[in-house]
Each structure stands twice: as structure tokens, then as C-alpha cells.
N, CA, C and O of each residue as an XYZ file, in Angstrom:
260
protein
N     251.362    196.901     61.961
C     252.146    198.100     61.966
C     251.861    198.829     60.649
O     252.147    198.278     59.586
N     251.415    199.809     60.675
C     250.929    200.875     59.219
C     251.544    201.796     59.754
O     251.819    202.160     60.897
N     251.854    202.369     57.919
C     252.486    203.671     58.182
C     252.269    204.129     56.444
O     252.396    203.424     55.443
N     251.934    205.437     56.561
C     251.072    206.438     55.827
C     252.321    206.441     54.945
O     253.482    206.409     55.355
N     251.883    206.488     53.580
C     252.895    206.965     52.280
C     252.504    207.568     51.144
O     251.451    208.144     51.418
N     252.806    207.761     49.924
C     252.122    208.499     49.255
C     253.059    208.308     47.760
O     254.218    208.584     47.450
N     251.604    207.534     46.865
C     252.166    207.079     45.444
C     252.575    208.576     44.577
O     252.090    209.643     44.951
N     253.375    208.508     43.570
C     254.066    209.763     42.822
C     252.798    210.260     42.215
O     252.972    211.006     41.251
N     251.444    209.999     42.587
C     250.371    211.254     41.745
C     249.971    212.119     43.214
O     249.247    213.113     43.276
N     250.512    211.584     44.101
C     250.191    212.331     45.136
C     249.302    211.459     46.067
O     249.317    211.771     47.258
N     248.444    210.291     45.641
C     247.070    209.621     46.509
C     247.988    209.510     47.877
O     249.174    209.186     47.820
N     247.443    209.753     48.867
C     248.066    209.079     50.264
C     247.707    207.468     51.008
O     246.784    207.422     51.821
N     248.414    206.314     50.703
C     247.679    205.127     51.259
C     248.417    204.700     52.338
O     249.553    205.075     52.629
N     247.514    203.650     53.106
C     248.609    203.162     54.567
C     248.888    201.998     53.818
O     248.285    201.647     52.804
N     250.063    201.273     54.497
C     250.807    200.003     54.119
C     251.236    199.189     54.845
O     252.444    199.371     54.999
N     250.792    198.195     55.498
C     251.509    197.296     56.607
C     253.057    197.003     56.609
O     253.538    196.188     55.821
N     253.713    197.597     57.392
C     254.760    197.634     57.023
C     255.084    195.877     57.225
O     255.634    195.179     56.373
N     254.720    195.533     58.209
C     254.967    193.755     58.901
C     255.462    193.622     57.120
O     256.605    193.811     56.703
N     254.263    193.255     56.291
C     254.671    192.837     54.789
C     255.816    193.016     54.473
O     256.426    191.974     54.235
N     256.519    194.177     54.344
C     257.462    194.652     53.556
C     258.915    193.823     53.393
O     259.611    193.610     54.386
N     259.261    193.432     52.218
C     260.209    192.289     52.398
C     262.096    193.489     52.044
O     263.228    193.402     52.520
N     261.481    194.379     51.066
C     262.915    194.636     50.701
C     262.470    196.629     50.437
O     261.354    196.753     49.932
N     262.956    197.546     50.626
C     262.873    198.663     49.984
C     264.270    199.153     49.167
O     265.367    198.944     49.684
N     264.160    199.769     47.957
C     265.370    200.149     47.053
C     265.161    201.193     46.618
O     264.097    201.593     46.144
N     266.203    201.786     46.734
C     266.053    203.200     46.116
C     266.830    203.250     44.753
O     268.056    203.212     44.859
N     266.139    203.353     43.092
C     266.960    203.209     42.143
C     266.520    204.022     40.857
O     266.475    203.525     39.731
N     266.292    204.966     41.076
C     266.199    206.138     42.118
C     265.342    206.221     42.750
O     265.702    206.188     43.926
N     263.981    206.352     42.610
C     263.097    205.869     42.985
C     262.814    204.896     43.730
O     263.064    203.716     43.481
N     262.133    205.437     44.946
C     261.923    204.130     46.397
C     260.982    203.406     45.540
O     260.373    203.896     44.590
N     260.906    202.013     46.019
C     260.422    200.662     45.407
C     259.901    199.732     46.290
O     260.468    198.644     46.184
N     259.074    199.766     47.077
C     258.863    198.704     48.830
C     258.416    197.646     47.972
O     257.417    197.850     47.283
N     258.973    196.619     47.919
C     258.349    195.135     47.796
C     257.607    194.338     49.181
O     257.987    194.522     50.337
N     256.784    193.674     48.889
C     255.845    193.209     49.691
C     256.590    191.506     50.194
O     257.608    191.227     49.562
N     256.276    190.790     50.907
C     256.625    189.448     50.975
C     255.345    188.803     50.062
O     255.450    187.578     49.997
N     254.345    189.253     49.455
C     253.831    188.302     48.529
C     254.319    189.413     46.779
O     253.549    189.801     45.900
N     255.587    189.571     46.873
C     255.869    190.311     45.408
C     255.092    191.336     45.193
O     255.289    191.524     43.992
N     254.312    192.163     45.545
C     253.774    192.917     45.365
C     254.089    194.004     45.103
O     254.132    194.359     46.281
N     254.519    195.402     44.257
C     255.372    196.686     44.269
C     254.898    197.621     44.766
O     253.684    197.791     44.649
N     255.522    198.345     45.334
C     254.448    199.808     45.458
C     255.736    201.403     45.493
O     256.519    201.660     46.407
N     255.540    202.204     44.178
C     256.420    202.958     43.773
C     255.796    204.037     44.838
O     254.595    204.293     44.927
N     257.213    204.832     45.913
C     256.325    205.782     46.544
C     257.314    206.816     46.165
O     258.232    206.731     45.349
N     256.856    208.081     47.116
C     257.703    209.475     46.806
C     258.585    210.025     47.614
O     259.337    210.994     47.513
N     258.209    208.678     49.026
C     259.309    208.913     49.973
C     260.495    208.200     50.123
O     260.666    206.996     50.310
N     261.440    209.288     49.992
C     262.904    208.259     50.276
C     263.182    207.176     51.196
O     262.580    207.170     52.270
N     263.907    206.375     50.958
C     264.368    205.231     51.635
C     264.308    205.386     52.847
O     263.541    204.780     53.595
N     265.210    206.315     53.203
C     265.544    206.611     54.615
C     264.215    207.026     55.481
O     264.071    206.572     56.616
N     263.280    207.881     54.915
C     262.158    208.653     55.182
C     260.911    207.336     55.631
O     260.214    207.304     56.646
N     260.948    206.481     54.648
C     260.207    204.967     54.984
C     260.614    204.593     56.230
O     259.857    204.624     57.200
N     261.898    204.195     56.283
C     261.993    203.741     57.315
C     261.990    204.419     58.658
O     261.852    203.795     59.710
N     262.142    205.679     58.581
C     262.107    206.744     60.072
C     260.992    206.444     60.483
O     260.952    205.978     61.622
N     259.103    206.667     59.372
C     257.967    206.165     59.695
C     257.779    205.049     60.380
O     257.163    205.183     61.437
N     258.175    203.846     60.048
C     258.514    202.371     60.856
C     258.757    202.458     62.077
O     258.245    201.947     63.074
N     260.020    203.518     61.822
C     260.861    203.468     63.430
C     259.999    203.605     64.208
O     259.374    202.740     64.822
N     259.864    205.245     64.244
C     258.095    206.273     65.293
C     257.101    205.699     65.043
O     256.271    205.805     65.946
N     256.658    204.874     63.849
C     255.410    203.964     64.254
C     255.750    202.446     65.738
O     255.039    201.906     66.586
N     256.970    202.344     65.378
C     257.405    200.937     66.316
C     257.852    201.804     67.681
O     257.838    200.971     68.587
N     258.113    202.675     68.049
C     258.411    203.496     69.511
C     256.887    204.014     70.305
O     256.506    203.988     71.475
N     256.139    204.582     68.728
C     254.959    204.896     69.329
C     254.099    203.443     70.378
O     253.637    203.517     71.517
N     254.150    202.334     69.508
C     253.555    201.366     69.740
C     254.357    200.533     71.053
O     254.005    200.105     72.152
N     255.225    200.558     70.516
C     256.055    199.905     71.768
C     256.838    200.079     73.153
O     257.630    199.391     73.798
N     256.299    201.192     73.282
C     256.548    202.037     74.666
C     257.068    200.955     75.789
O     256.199    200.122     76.049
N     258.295    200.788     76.506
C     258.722    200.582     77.563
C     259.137    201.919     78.667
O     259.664    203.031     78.691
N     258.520    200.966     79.460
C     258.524    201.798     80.751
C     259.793    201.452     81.530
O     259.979    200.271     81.824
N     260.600    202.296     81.856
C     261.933    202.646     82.104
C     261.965    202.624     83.415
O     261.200    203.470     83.879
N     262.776    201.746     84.563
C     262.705    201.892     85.973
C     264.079    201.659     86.671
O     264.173    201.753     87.894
């Protein structure tokens, strides 16, 4: 599961979200990795996770009957 973000100089990178163990906003969003890893981005908390969401609806389409 990737989803597009973008470090505070502006670079745009993808990030598996599966990894992601914790995100904090203090003020600044903060995604920690499950191997400790940091990654300071420019999108808010909430904004991370909306990406997740529409990446996990896109992917996971049930068919409704």
C-alpha cells in the first residue's frame, strides 16, 4: 500500500504505508516506521491518513449485491 507525500523542502516520495507504526502531529506530522525509522512530512495528520483511506478503497473494491 503506497501513498505519495512530500518532505518540508518540497521532494515528493512514496511510502509504504503497511510500515507505518505511529503518526504525530507536534506540530509537525512525524510517520514513524515499524523499523524506527522517521520521516518529517508537510501533510497533516488527518491528510496522511485520508491518502491511506482512498489508497485502501481504491484497492479494495467490493462488489455490492
Amino acid at each position: 500500500m503506497m501513498v505519495t507525500l512530500h518532505k518540508f523542502n518540497g521532494e515528493e516520495f512514496v511510502l509504504n504505508a503497511n510500515l507505518i507504526e505511529t503518526i504525530d502531529a507536534r506540530p509537525d506530522t512525524v510517520i514513524t516506521l515499524i523499523n524506527d525509522r522517521k520521516y518529517l512530512v508537510r501533510e497533516k495528520t488527518g491528510e496522511v491518513l485520508v491518502k491511506i483511506t482512498e489508497y485502501q478503497r481504491s484497492v479494495f473494491v467490493v462488489e455490492r449485491t
